[in-house]
DOPAVEX-582483 format. One record per residue: residue in one letter; y, x, z of N, C-alpha, C in turn; residue number from 0. Coordinates in steps of 0.05 Angstrom, whole numbers, plus 5000, padded with zeros to 4 digits. Atoms other than C-alpha are relative to their C-alpha. Layout:
NODE aa  npy  npx  npz capy capx capz  cpy  cpx  cpz   i
NODE  a    Y    X    Z    Y    X    Z    Y    X    Z NUM
...
***
This chain:
NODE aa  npy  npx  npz capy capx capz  cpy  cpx  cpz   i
NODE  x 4971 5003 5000 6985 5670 9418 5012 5028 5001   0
NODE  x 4994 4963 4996 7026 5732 9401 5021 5000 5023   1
NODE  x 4982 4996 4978 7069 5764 9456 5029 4999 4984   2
NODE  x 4969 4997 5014 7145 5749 9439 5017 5013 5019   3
NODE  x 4984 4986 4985 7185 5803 9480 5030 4988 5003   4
NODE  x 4965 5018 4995 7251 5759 9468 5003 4979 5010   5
NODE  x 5001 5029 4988 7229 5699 9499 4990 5010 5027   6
NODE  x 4998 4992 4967 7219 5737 9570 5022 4983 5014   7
NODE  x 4979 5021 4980 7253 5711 9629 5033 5002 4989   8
NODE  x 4978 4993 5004 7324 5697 9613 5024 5004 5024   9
NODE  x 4987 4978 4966 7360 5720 9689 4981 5017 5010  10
NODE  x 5006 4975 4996 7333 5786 9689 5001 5020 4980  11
NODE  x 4998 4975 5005 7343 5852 9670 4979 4998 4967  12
NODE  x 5031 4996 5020 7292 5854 9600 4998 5027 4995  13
NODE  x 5004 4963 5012 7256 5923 9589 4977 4986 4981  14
NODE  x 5021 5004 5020 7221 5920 9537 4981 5023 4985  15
NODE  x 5025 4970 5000 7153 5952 9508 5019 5016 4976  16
NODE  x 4987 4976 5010 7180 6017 9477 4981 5016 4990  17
NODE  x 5008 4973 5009 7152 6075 9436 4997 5026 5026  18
NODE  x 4988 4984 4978 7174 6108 9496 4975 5003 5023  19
NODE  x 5016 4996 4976 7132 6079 9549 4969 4985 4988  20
NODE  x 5028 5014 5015 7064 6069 9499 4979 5018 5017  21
NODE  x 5008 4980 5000 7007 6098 9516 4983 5025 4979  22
NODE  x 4996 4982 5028 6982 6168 9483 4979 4988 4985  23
NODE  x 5024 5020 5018 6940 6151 9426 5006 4978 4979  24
NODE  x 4991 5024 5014 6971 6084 9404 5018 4999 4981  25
NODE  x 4992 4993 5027 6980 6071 9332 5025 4990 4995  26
NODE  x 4969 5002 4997 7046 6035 9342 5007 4981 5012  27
NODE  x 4998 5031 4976 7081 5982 9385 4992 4972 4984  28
NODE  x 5000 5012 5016 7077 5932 9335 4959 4987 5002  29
NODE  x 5022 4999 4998 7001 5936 9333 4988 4998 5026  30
NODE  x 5007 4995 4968 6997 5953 9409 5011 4960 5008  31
NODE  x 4985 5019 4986 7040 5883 9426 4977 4974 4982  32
NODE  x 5021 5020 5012 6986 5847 9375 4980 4996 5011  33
NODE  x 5030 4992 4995 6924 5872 9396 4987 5004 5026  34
NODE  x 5013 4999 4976 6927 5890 9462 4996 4974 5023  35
NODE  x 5014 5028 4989 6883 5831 9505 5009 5016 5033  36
NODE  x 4992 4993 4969 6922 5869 9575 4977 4993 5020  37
NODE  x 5019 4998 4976 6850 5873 9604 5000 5014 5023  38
NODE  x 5007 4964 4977 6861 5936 9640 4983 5013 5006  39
NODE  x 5021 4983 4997 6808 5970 9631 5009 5026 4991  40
NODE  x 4993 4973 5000 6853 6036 9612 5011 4999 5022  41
NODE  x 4986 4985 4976 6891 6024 9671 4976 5005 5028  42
NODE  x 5024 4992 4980 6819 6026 9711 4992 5030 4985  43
NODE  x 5013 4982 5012 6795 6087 9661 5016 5026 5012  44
NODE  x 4978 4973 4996 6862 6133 9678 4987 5011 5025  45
NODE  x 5002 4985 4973 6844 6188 9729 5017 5002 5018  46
NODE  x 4982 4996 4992 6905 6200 9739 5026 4986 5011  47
NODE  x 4979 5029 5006 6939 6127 9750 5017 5002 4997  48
NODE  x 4971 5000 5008 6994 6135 9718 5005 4983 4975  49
NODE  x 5000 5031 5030 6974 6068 9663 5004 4979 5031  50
NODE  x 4989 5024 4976 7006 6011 9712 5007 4978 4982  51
NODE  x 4999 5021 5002 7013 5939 9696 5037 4995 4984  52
NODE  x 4979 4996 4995 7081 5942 9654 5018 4962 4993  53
NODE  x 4989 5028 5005 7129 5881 9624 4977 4989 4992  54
NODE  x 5020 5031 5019 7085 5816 9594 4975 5020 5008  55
NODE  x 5024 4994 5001 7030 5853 9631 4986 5018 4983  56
NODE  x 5006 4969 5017 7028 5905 9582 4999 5030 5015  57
NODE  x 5005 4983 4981 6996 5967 9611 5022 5026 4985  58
NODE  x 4984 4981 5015 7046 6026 9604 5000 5034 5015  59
NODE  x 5008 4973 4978 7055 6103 9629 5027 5000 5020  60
NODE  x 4973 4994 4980 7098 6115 9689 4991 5031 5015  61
NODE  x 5011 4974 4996 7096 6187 9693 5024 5010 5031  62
NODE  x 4995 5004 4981 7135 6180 9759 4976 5001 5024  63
NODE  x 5020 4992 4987 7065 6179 9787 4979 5016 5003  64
NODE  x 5012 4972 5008 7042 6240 9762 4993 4999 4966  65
NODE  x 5010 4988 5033 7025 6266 9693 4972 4994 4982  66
NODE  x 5022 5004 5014 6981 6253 9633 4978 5031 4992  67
NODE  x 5007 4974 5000 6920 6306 9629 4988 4993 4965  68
NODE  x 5022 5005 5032 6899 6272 9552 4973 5000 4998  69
NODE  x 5035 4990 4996 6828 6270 9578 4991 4969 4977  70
NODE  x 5008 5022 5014 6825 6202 9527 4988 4977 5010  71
NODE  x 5017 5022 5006 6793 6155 9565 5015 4977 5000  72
NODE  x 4985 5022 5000 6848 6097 9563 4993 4994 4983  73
NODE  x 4995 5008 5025 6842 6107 9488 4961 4985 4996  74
NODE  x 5021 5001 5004 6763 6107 9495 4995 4975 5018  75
NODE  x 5011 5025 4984 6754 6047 9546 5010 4970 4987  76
NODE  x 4993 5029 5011 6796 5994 9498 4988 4990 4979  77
NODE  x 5013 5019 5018 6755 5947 9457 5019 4995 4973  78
NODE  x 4972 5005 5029 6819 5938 9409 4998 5011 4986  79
NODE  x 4991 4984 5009 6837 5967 9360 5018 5015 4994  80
NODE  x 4974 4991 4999 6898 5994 9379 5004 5037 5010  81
NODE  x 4984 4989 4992 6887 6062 9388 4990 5027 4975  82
NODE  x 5011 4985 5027 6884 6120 9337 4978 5024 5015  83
NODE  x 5019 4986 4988 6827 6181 9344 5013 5013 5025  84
NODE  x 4987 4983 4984 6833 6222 9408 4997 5034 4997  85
NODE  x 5002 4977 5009 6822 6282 9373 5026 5011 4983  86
NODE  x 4979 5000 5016 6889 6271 9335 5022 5013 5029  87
NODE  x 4989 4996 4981 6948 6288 9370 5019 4977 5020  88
NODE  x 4998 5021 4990 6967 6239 9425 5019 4982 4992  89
NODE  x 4975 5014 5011 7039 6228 9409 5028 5016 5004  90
NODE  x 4980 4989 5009 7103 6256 9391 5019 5005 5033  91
NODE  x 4985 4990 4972 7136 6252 9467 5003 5032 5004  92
NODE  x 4986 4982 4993 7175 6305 9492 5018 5001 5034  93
NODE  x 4981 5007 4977 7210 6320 9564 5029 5005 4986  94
NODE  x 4971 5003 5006 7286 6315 9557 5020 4990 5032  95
NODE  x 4986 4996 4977 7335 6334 9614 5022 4995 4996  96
NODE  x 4989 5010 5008 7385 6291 9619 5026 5016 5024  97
NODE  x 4977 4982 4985 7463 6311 9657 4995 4995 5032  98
NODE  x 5002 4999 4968 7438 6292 9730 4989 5021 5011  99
NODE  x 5022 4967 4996 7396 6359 9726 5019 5008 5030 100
NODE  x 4991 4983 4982 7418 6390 9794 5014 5032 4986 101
NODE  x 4982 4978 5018 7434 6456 9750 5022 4994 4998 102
NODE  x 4960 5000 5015 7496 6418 9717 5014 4999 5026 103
NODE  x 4977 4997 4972 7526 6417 9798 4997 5021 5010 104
NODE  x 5003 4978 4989 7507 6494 9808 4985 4996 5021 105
NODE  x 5022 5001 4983 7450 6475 9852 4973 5004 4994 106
NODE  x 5034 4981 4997 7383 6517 9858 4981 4974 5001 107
NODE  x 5023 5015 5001 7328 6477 9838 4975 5000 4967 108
NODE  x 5017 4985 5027 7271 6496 9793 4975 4973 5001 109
NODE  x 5034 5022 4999 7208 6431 9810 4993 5000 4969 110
NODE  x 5009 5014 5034 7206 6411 9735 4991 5033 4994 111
NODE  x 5018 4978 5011 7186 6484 9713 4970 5020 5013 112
NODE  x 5026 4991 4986 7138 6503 9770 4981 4980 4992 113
NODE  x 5029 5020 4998 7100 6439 9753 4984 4999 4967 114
NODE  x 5003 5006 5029 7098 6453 9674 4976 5021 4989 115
NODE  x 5027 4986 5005 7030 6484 9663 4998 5008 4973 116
NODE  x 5000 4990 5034 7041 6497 9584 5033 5020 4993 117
NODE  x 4987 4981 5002 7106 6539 9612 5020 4994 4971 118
NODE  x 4969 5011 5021 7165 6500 9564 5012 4996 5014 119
NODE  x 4978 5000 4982 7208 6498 9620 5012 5029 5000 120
NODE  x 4992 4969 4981 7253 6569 9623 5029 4984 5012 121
NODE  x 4967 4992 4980 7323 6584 9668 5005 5022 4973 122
NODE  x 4982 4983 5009 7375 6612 9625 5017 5017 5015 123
NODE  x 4987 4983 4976 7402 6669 9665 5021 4997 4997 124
NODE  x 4962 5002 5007 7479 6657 9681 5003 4989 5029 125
NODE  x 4996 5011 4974 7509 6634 9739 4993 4978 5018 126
NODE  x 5013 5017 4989 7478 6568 9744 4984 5006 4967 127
NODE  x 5032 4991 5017 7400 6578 9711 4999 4968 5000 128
NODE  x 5002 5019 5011 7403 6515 9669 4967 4999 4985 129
NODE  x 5021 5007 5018 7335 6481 9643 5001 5008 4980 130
NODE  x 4992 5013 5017 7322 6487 9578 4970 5008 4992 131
NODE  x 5037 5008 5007 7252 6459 9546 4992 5014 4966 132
NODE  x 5010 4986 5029 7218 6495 9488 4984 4973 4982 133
NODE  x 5007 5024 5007 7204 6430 9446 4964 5002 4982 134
NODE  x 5022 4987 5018 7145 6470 9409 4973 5004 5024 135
NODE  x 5020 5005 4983 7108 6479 9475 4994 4975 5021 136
NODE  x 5010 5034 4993 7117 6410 9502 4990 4981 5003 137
NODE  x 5023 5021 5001 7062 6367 9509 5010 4969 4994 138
NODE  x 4987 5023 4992 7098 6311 9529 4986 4987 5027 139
NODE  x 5020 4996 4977 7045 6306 9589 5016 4988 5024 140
NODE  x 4983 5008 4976 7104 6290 9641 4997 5009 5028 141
NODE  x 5010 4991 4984 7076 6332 9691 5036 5010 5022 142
NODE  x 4986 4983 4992 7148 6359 9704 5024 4968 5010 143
NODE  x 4980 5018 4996 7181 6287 9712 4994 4988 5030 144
NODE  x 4998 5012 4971 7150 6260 9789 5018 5023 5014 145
NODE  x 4989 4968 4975 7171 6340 9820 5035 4992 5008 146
NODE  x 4972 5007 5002 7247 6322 9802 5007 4984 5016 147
NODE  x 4991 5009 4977 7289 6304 9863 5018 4979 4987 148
NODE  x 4980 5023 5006 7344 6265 9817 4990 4986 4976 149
NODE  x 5002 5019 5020 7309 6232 9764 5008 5006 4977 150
NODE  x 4976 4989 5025 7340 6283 9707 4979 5005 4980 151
NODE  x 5016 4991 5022 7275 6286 9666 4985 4966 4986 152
NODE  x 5021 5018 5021 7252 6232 9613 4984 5016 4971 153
NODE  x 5027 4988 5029 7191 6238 9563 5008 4970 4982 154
NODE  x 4997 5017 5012 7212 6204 9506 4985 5001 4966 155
NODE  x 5008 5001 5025 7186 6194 9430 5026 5011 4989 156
NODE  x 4978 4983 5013 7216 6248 9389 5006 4990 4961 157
NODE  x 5004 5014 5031 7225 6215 9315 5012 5017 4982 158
***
């Protein structure tokens, strides 16, 4: 039986599976919402648990609980065929700092660039040292989105 994301509960909120919250690797939602048998055996493989149980039981990333290191084995522990090589590149995500940034209220706060290990986070020098992400060194990794006190960083699919 395929999963129908529009026939979810109808009094609640619906999130639905997204490009957004796939994991890296996967050849597209479309394919992912076919194929994937929500064993969980990527969300047992992740080191890093950050693959959690998401809508219709679809496993997804919540980089709220720390960051992806691309070590592949989500892509390597699924029997499916849903996910492309891990030698490719994982996936187009990007961080993206949205207006709750503490910067836009002239308030000192740097977490998202101390935690960005590939150094695409700078401060623009000026009176308030605003984010701003180098989209070229970006992983999309999310390492820089739990550190954040207000919630001002999403990793999204860059198209």
């Amino acid at each position: 039986m395929k999963f129908d994301a529009n026939k979810r509960s109808l009094f609640r909120v619906k999130k639905e599976i997204t490009i957004d919250n796939l994991l890296p690797w996967v050849i597209d939602a479309d394919v992912f919402l076919d194929k994937c048998s929500q064993c969980g055996d990527c969300i047992n493989a992740c080191p890093e648990k950050i693959i959690i149980n998401g809508d219709g039981g679809f496993p997804t990333i919540n980089f709220e609980l720390g960051e992806c290191d691309f070590c592949g084995l989500c892509a390597e522990s699924c029997k499916e065929p849903i996910f492309s090589a891990v030698t490719e590149v994982p996936w187009q995500k990007k961080a993206l700092i949205n207006e709750t940034c503490l910067a836009n209220q002239n308030i000192y706060c740097r977490s998202c660039a101390e935690s960005c290990e590939s150094q695409a986070l700078t401060f623009q020098i000026g009176i308030n040292a605003v984010p701003k992400i180098d989209l070229q060194l970006c992983t999309g990794c999310g390492a820089c989105v739990a550190p954040c006190p207000v919630t001002a960083i999403d990793v999204k699919e860059l198209k």
